[in-house]
LUMTI-313808 format. One line per 2 residues: number of its first residue (from 1); for each residue x, y, z of C-alpha. Coordinates in Angstrom, 3 decimals. Layout:
BEGIN
NUM) X Y Z | ...
END
This chain:
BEGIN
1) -17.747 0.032 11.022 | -15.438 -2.675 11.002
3) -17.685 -4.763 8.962 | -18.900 -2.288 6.847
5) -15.211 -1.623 6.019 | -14.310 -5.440 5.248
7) -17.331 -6.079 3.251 | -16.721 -2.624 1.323
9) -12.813 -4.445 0.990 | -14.512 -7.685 -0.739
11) -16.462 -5.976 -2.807 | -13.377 -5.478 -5.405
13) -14.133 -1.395 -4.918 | -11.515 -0.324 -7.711
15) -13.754 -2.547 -10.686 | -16.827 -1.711 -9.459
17) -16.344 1.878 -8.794 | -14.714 1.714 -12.703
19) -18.078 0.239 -13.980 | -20.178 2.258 -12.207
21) -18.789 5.640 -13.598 | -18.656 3.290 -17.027
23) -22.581 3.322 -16.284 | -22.645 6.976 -15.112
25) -20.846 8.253 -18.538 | -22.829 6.213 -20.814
27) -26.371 7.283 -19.175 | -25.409 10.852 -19.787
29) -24.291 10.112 -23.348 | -27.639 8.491 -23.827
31) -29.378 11.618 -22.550 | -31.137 10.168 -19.512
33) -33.474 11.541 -17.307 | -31.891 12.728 -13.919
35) -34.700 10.158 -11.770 | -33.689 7.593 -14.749
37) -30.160 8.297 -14.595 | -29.733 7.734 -10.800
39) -31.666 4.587 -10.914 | -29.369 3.082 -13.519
41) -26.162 3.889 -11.901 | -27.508 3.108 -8.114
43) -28.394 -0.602 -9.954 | -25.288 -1.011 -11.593
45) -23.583 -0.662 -8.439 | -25.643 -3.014 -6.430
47) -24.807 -5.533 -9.054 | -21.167 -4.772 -8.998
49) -21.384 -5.096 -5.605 | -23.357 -8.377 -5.126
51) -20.928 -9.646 -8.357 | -17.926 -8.689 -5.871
53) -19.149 -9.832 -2.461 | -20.193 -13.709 -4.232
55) -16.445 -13.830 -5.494 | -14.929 -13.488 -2.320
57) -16.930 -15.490 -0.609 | -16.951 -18.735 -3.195
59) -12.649 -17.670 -3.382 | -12.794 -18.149 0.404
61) -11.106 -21.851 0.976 | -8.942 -20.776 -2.550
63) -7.425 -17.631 -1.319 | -6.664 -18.541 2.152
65) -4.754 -21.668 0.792 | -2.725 -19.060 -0.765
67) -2.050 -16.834 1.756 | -4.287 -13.750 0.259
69) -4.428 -11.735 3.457 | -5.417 -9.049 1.705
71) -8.563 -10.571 1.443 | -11.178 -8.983 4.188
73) -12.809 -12.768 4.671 | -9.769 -14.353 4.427
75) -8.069 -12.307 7.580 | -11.612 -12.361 9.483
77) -12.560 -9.571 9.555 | -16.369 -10.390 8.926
79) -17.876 -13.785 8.531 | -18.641 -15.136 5.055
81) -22.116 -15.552 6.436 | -22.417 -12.142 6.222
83) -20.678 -11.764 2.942 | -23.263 -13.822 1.605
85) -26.147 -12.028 3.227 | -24.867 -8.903 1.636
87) -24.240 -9.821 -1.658 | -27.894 -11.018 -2.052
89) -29.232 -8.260 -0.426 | -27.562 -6.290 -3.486
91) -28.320 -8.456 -5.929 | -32.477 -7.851 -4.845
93) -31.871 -4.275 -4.926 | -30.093 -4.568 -8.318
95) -32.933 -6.338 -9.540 | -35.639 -4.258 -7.813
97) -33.954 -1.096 -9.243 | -33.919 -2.546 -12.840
99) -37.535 -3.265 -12.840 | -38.348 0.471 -12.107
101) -36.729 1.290 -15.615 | -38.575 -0.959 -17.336
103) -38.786 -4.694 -18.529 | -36.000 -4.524 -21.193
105) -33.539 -2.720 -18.833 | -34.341 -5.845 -16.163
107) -33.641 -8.324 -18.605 | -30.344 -7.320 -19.417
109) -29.144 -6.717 -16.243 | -30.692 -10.111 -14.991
111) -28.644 -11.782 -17.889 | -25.499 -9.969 -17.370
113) -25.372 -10.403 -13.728 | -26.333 -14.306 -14.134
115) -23.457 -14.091 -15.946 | -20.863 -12.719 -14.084
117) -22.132 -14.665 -11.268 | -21.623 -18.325 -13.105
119) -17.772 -17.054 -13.692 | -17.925 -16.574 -9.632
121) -19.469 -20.386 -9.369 | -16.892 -21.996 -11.188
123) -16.782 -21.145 -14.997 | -13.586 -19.284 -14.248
125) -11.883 -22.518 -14.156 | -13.153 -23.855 -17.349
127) -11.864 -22.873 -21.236 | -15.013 -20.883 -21.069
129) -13.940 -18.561 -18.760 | -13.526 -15.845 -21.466
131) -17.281 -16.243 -22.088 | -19.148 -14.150 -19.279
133) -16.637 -11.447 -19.708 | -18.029 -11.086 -23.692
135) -21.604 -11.544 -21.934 | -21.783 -9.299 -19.515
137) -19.704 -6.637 -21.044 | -21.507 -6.914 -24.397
139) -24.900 -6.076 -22.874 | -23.297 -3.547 -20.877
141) -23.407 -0.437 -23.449 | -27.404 -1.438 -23.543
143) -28.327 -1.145 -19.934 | -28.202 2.691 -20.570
145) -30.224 3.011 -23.667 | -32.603 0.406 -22.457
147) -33.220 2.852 -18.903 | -34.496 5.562 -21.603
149) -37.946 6.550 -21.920 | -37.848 4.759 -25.360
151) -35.459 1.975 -24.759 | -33.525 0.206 -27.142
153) -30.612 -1.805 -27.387 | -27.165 0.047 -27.707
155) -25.597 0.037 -31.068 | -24.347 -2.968 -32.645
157) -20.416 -1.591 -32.376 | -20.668 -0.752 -29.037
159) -21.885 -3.934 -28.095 | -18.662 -5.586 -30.009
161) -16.683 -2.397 -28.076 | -18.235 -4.042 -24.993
163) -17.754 -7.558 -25.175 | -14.011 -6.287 -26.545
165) -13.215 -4.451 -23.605 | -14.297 -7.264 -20.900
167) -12.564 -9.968 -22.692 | -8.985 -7.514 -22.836
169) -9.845 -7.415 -18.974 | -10.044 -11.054 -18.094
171) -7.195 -11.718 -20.713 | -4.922 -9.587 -18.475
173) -6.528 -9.592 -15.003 | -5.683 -12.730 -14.053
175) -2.381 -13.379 -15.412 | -0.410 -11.953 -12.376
177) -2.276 -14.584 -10.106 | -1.357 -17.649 -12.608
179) 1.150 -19.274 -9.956 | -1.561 -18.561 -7.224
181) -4.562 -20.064 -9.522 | -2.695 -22.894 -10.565
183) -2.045 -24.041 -6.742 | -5.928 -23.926 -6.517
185) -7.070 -25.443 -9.433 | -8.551 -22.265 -11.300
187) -7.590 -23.398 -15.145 | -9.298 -20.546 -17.063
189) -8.517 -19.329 -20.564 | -5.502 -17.743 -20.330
191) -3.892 -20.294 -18.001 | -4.133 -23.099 -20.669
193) -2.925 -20.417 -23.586 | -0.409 -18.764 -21.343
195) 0.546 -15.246 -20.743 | 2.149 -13.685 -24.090
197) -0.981 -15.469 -26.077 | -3.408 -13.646 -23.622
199) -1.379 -10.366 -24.064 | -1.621 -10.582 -27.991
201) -4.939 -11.668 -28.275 | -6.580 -8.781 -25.459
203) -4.552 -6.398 -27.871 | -5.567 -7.880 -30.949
205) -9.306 -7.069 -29.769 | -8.996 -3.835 -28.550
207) -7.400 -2.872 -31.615 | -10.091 -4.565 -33.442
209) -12.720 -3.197 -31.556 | -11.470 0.675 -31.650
211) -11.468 -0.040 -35.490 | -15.125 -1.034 -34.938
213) -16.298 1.743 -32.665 | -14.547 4.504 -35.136
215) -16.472 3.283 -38.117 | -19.815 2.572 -36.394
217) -19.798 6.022 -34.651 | -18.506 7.299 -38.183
219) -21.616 5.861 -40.149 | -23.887 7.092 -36.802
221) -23.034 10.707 -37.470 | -20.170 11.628 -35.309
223) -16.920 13.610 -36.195 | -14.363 12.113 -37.418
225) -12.019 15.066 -35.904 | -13.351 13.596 -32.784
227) -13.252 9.996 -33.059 | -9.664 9.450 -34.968
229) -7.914 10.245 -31.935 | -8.931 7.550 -29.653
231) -8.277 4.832 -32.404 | -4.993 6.361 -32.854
233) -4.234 6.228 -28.883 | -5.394 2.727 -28.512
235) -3.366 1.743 -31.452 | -0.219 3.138 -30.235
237) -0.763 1.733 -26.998 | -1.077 -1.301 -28.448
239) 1.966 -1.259 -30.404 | 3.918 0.306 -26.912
241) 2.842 -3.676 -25.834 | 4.408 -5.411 -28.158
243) 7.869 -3.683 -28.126 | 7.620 -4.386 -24.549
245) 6.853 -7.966 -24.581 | 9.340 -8.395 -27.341
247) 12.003 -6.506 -24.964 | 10.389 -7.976 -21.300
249) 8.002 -10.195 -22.330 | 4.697 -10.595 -20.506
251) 5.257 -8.089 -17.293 | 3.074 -6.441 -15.226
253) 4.238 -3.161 -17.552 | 2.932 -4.675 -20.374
255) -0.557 -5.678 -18.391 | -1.319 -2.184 -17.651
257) -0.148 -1.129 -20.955 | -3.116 -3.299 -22.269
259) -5.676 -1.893 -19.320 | -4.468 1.001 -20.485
261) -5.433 0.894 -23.956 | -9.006 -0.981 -22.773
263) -9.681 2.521 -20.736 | -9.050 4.858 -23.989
265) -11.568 2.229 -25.796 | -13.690 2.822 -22.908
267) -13.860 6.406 -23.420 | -13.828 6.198 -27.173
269) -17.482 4.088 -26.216 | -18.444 7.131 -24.045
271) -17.655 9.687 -26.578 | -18.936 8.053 -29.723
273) -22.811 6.925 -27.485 | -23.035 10.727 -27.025
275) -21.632 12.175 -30.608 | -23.530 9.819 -32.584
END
């Protein structure tokens, strides 16, 4: 149990439980299948988890030179060895589980979790950091319309809403670890622009990207009683961060002002999949 507990604690259980209900909402708004619909969120969290378990365990040497003893492999409590053995066993059942829903639905999961593993490997010390965030999230609306019977990609605006939404995450994820990343080494995107840059521009997007969702779900058939109000909340929420930075500057408040307002565009994706 012990071990099962630690490798459940590197796993980063808050994101991937997150993604996996992400996965769970957007299969029903695409109308799956109830076999279909377990398959595609049982796969999605395999991948979190292998996505999870890899980071740890290449963070290792990085997060014990920084005292992270909140970290399961960092205090001991299970051997990287077997951190490793678990993450590929859930990558293979990832993959395995994609394959049962069909060729396209593989692909994309293949490519997004290719993706999020090279940020694990060492993109997320590069300028490109930002770049399998806009990957993996962009494909992400599609892994549930591509595990229907007749798959096809998701909709052009909810892949931007995608892409949107994991960029706003990595823009404000790591900034509360800057001091910590910089000790290491880890020079990503929003360490060489800085904090307030990284707040303005994951705000920026999300903004952008509501604006996108309202009037691609708008021209796809859904309400506009029901879509205006999620635009709306993202937009004040956005403009609740920058009277805070311009009071605090770049806090933690204003960080989960921004998650915040990249949850409401999360729903808005939900809602408009299923009203459109």
């Amino acid at each position: 149990m012990r071990t099962a507990r630690a490798l459940w604690g590197a796993t980063h259980p808050g994101p991937s439980i997150v993604v996996t209900v992400l996965s769970l909402a957007l299969g029903l708004a695409a109308g799956l299948e109830p076999w279909r619909l377990v398959i595609l969120v049982v796969a999605v969290f395999a991948g979190q988890i292998s996505v999870g378990l890899s980071n740890d365990a290449i963070d290792l040497f990085r997060d014990a030179k920084v005292g992270r003893s909140d970290k399961p492999l960092v205090r001991g409590d299970t051997r990287v060895r077997t951190a490793w053995i678990a993450a590929f066993v859930s990558l293979a059942v990832a993959v395995i589980l994609s394959a049962v829903l069909g060729w396209g639905m593989l692909l994309a999961h293949v490519v997004a979790l290719v993706s999020a593993w090279s940020y694990n490997a060492g993109l997320k010390a590069t300028p490109a950091s930002l770049l399998p965030f806009l990957v993996s999230f962009g494909i992400f609306p599609s892994l549930a319309t591509l595990s229907a019977a007749d798959p096809q990609p998701a909709a052009v605006w909810a892949t931007l809403a995608g892409a949107v939404l994991g960029a706003a995450v990595h823009l404000t994820n790591v900034l509360p670890d800057l001091d910590d990343d910089h000790r290491t080494g880890v020079r990503g995107l929003p360490h060489r622009i800085g904090a307030a840059a990284s707040v303005l521009l994951a705000v920026v997007a999300t903004v952008a990207a509501a604006i996108a969702v309202l009037f691609g779900s708008l021209a796809d058939g859904a309400p506009v009683a029901a879509m205006i109000p999620f635009a709306v909340g993202v937009a004040l929420i956005a403009a609740a961060v920058v009277v805070r930075m311009r009071r605090r500057g770049p806090d933690r408040v204003g960080f989960r002002l921004v998650m915040a307002a990249a949850l409401v565009l999360a729903v808005q994706l939900v809602a408009a999949s299923a009203l459109s």
